[in-house]
MDTraj code that builds the backbone (N, CA, C; nanometers):
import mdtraj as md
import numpy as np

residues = "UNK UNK UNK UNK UNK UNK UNK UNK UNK UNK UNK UNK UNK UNK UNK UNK UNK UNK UNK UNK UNK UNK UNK UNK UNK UNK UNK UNK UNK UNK UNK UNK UNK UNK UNK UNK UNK UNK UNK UNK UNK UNK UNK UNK UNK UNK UNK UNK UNK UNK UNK UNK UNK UNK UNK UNK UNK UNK UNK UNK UNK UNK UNK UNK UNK UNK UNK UNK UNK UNK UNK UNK UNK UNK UNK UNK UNK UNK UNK UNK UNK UNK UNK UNK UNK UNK UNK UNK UNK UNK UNK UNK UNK UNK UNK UNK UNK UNK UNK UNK UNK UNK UNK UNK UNK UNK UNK UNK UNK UNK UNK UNK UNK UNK UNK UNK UNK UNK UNK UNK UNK UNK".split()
xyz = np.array([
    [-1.2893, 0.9548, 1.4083],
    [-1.2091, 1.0412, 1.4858],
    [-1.2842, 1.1641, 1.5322],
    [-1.2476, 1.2845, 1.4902],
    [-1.2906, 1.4126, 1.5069],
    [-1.4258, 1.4023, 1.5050],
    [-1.4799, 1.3442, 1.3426],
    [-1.6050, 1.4245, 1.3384],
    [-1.6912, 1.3273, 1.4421],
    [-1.6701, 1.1920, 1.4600],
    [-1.7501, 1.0834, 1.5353],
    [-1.7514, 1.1747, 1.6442],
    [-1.6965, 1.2302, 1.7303],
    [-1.6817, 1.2444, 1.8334],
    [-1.7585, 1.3884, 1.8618],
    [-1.7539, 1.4835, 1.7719],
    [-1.8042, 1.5902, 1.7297],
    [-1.9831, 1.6011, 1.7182],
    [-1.9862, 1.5048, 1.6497],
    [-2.1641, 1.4475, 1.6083],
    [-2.1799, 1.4049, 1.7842],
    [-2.1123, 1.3087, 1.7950],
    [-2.1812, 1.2230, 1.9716],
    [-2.1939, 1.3386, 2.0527],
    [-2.1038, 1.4619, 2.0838],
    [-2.1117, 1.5602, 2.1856],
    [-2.2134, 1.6577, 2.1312],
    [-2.2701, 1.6816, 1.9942],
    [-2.3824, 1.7422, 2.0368],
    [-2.4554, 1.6620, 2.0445],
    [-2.5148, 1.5250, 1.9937],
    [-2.6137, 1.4798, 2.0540],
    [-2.6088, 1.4767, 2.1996],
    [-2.5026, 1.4566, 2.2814],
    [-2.5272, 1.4909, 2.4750],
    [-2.5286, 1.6259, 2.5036],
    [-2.5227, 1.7331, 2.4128],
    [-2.5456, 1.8625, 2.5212],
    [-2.7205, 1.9063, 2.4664],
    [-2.7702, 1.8305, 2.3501],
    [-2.9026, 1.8409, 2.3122],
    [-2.9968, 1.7528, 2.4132],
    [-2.9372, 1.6383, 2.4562],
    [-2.9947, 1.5528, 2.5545],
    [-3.0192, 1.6023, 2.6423],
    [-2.8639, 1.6812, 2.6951],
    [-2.8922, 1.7372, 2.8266],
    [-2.9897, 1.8712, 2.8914],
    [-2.9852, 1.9431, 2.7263],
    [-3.0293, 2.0591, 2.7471],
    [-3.2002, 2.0164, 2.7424],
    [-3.2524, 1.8916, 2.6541],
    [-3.3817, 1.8554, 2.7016],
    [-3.4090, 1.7948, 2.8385],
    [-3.3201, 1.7536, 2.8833],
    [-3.3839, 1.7350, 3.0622],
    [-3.4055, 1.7863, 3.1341],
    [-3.3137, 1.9642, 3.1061],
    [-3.2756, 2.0535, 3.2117],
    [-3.4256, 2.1292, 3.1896],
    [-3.5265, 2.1200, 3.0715],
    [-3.6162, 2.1947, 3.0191],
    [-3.7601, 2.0914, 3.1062],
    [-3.7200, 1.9460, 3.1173],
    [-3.8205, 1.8274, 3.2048],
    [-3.8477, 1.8160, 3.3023],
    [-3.9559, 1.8517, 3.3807],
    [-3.9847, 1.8184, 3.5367],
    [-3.9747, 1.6516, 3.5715],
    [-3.9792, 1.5800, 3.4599],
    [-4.0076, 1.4168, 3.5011],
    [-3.8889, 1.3489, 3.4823],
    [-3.7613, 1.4498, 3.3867],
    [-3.6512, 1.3000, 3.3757],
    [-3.5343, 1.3770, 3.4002],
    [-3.4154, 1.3406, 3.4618],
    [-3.3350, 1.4108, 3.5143],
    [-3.2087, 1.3320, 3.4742],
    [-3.0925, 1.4430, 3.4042],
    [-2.9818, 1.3777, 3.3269],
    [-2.8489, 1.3054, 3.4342],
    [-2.8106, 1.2229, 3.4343],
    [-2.7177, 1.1460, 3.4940],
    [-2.5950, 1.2353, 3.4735],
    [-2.5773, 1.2446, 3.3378],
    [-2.4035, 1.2863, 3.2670],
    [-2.4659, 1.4459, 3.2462],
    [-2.3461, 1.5366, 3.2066],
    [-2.3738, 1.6600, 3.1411],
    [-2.3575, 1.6432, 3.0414],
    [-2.2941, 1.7747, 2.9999],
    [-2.3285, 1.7969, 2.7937],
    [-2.2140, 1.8262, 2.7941],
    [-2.0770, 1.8043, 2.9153],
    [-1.9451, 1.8305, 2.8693],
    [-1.8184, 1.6668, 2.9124],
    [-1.9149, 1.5662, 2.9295],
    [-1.8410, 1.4356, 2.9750],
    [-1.7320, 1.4157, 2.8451],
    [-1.5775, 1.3563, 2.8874],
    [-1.4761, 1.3446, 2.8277],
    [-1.4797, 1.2044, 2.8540],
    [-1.4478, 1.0874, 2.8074],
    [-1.5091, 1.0580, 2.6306],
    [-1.6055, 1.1106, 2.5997],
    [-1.6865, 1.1338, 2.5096],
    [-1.8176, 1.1597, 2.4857],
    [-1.8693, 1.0463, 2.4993],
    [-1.9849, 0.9715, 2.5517],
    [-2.0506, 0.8733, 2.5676],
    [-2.1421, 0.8059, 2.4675],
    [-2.1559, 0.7090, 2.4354],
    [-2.2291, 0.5669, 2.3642],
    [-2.3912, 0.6629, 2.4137],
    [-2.3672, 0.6100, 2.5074],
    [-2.5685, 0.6154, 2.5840],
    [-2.5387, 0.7006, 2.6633],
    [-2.6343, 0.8469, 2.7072],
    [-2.6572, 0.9081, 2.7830],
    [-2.7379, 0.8556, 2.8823],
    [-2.7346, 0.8932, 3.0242],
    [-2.7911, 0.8279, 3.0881],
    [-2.9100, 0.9452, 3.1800],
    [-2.9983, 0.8630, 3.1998],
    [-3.1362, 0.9396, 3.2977],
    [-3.1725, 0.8861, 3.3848],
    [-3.2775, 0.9697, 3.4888],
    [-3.3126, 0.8965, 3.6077],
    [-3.4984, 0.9657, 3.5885],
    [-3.5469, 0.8563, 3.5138],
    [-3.7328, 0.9342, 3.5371],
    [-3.7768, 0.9556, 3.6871],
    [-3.8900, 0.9674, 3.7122],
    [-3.9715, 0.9862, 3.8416],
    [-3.9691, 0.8607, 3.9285],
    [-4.0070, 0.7514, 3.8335],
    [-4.0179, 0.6191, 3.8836],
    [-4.0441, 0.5150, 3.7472],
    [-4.0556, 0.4482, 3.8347],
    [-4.0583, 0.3067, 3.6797],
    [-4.1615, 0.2952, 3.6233],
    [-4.2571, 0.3376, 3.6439],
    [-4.3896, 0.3353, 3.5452],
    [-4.3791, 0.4259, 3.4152],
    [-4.3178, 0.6091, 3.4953],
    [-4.3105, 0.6250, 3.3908],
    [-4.1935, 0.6345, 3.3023],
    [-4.0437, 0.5482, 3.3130],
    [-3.9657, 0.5328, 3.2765],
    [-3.9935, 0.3790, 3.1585],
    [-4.0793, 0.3222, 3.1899],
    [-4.1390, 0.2661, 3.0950],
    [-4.2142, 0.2888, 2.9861],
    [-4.3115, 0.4417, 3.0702],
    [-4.4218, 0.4696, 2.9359],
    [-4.2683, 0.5478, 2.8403],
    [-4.1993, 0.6119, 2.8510],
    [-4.1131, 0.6885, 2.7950],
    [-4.0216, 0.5757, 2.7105],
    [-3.9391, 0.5017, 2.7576],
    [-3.9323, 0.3654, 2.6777],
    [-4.0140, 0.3290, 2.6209],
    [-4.1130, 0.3107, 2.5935],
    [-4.2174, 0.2065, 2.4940],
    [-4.2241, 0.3118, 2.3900],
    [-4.2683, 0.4855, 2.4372],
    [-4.2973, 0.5830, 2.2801],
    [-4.1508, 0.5748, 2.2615],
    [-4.0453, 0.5901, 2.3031],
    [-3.9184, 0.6224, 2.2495],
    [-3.8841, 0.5242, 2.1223],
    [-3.8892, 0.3953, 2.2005],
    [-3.8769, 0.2641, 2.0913],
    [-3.9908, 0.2583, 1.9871],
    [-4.0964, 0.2876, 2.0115],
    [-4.1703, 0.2595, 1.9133],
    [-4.1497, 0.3704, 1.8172],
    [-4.0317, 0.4978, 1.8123],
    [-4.0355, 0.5790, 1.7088],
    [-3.8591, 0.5301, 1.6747],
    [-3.8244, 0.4444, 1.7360],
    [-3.6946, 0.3728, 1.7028],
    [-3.5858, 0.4052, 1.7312],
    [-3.6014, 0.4852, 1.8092],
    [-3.4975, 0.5568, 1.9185],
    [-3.3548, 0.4324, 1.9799],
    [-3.4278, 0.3151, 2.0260],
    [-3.2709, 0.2378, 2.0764],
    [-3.2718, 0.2896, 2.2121],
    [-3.3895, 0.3435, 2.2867],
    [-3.3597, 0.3723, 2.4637],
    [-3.3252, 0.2540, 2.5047],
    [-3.2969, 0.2364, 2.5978],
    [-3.2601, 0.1153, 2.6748],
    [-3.2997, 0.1126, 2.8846],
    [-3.3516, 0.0093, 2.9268],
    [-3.3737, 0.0404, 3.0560],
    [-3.1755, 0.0127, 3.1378],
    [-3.1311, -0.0401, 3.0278],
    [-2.9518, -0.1118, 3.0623],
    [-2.9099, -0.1508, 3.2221],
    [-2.9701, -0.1207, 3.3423],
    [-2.9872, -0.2404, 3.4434],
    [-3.1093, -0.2384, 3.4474],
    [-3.1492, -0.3652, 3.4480],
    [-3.2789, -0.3962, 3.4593],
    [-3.3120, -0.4638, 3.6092],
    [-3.1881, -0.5137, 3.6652],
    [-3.1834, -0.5347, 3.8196],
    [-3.1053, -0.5117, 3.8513],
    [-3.0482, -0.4806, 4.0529],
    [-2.9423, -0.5017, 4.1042],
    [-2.8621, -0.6036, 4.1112],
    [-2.7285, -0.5960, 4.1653],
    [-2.6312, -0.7052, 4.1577],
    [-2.6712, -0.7949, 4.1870],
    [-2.7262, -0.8135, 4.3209],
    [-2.7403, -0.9594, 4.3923],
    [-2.8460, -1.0042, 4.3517],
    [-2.9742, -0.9794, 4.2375],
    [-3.0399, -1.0555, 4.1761],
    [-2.9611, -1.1061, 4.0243],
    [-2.8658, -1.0586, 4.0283],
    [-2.8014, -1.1630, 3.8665],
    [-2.6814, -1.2188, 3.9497],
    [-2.7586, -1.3752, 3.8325],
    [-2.6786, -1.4945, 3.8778],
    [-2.5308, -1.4174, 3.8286],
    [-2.4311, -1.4883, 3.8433],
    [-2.3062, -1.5285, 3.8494],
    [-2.1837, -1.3699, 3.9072],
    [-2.2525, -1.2921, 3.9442],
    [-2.1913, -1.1796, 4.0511],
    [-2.1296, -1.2182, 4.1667],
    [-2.0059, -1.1905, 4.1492],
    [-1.8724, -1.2585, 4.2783],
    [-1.9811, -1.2031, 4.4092],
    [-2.0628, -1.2479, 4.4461],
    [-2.1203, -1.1969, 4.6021],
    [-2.1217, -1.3355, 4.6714],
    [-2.1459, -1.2876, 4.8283],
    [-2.1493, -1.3343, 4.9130],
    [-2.2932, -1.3886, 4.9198],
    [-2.3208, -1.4995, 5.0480],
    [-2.4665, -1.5433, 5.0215],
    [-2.5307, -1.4341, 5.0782],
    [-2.4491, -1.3961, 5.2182],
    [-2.5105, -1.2833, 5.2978],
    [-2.5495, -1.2112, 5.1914],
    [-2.4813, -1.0984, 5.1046],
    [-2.4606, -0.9775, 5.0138],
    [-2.6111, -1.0440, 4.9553],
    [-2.6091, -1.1331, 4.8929],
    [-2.7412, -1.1192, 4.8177],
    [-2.8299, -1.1503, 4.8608],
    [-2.8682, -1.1941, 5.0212],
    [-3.0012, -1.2008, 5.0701],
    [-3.0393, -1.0786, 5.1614],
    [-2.9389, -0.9902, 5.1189],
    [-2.9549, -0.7786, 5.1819],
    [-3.0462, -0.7410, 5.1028],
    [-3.1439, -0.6661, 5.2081],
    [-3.2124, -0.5678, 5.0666],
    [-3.1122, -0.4422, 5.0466],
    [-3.1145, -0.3792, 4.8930],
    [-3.0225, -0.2664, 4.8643],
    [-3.1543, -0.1554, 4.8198],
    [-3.2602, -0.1330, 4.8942],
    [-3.3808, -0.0262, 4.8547],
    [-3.3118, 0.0501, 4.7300],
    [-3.2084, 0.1714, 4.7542],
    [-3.1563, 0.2872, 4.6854],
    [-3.1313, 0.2059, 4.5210],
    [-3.0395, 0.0969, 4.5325],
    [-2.9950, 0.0087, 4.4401],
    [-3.1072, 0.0133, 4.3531],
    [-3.2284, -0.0761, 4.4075],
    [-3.3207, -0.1236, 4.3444],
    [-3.4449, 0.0294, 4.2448],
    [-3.4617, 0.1117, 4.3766],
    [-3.5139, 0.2730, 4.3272],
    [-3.4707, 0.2832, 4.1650],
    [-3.2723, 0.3184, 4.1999],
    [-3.2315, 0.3298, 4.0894],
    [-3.2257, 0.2896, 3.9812],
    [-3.2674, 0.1392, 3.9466],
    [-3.2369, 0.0460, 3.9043],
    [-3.3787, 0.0380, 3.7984],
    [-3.5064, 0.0688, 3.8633],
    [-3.6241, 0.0981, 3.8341],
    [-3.6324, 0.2337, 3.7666],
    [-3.5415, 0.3653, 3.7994],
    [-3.5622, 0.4518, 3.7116],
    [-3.5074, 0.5006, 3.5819],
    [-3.3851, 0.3987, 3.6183],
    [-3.2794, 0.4638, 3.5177],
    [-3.3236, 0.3934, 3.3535],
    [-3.3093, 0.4761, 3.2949],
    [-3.3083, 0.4865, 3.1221],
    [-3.1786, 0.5520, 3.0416],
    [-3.1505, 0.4858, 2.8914],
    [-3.0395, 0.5549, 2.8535],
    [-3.0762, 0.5850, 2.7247],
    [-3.0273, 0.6639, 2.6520],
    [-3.0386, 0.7159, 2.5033],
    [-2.9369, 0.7095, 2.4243],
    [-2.9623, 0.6633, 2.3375],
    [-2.8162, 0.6227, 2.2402],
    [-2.7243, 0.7947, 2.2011],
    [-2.6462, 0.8611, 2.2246],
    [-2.5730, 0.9614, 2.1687],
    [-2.4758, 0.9254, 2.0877],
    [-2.4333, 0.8636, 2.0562],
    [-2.3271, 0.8489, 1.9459],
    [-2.3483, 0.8895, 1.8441],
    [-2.2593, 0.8890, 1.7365],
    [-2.2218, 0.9423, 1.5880],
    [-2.3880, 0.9757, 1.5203],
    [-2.3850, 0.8534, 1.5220],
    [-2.5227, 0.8239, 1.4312],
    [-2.6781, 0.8796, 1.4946],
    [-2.6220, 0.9389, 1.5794],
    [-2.8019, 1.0136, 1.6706],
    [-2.8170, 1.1314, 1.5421],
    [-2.9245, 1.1403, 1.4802],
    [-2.9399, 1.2847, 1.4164],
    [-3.0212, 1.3042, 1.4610],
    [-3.0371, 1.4924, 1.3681],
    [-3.1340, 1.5441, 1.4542],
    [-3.2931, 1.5217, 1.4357],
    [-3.3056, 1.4352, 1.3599],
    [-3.4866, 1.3669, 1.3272],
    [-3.4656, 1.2978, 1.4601],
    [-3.3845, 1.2353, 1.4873],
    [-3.4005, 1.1754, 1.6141],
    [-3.3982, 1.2318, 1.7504],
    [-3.3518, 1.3136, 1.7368],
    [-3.3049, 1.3857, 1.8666],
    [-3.4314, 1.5252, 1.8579],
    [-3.5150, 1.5064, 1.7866],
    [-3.6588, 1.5868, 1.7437],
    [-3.7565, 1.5025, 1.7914],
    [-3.7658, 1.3478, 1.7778],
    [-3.8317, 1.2953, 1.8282],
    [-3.7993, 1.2664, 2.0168],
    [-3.7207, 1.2594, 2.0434],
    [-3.7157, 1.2704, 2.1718],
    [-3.7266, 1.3648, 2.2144],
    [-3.7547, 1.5283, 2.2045],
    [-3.7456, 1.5931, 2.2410],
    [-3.9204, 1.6171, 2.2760],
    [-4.0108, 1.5844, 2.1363],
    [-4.1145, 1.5509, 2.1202],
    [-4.1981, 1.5095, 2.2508],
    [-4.1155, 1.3206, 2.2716],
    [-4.2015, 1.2859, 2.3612],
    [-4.1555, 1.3180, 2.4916],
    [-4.0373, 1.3450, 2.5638],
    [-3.9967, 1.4631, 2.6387],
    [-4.0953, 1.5810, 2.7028],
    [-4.1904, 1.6512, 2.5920],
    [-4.2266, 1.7200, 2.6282],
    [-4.4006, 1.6779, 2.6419],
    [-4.4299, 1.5813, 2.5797],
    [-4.6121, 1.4695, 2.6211],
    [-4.6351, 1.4818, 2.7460],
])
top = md.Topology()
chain = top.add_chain()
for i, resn in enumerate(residues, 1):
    res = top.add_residue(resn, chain, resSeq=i)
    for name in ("N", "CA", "C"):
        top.add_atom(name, md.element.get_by_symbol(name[0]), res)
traj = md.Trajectory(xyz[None], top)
């Protein structure tokens, strides 16, 4: 109840307040979203280095996630049209390539939320 929800919202205003401090990764949600959110979400520079940031994140066991890894009309079974999926969607795809998420829920502490802040600042 309370406290779950209590723990998840500071881990997103600690998230947020490390992006606002990042020239390279830029926060999707703020540090005042109602629910408090599962995964915070980001947008890096581009996908190279939204990858190097994924690989140290996970390898200190963080749980980042790239969570679309493509646009619609490249996954099979999406109600589209044939037209719809032989469109290019550029913006779609950009996004799709930068975005990263960070687990905030209950269980984020702050060893963890020390280590991201860490490689955040590499």
């Amino acid at each position: 109840g309370k406290q779950y929800h209590s723990r998840s919202r500071l881990a997103q205003q600690q998230l947020y307040a490390m992006c606002t401090r990042s020239s390279d990764i830029q926060a999707l949600g703020n540090s005042e979203l109602t629910p408090a959110l599962l995964r915070f979400p980001l947008l890096c520079n581009d996908r190279e280095s939204r990858d190097l940031v994924l690989s140290k994140l996970n390898q200190q066991g963080i749980g980042a996630s790239k969570m679309y890894q493509r646009i619609l009309p490249d996954i099979e079974g999406t109600p589209l049209s044939d037209s719809q999926r032989q469109k290019a969607y550029p913006n779609a795809q950009i996004f799709a390539d930068r975005l990263l998420t960070l687990p905030c829920h209950s269980d984020v502490n702050t060893a963890s939320l020390s280590k991201i802040a860490t490689i955040f600042k590499a």
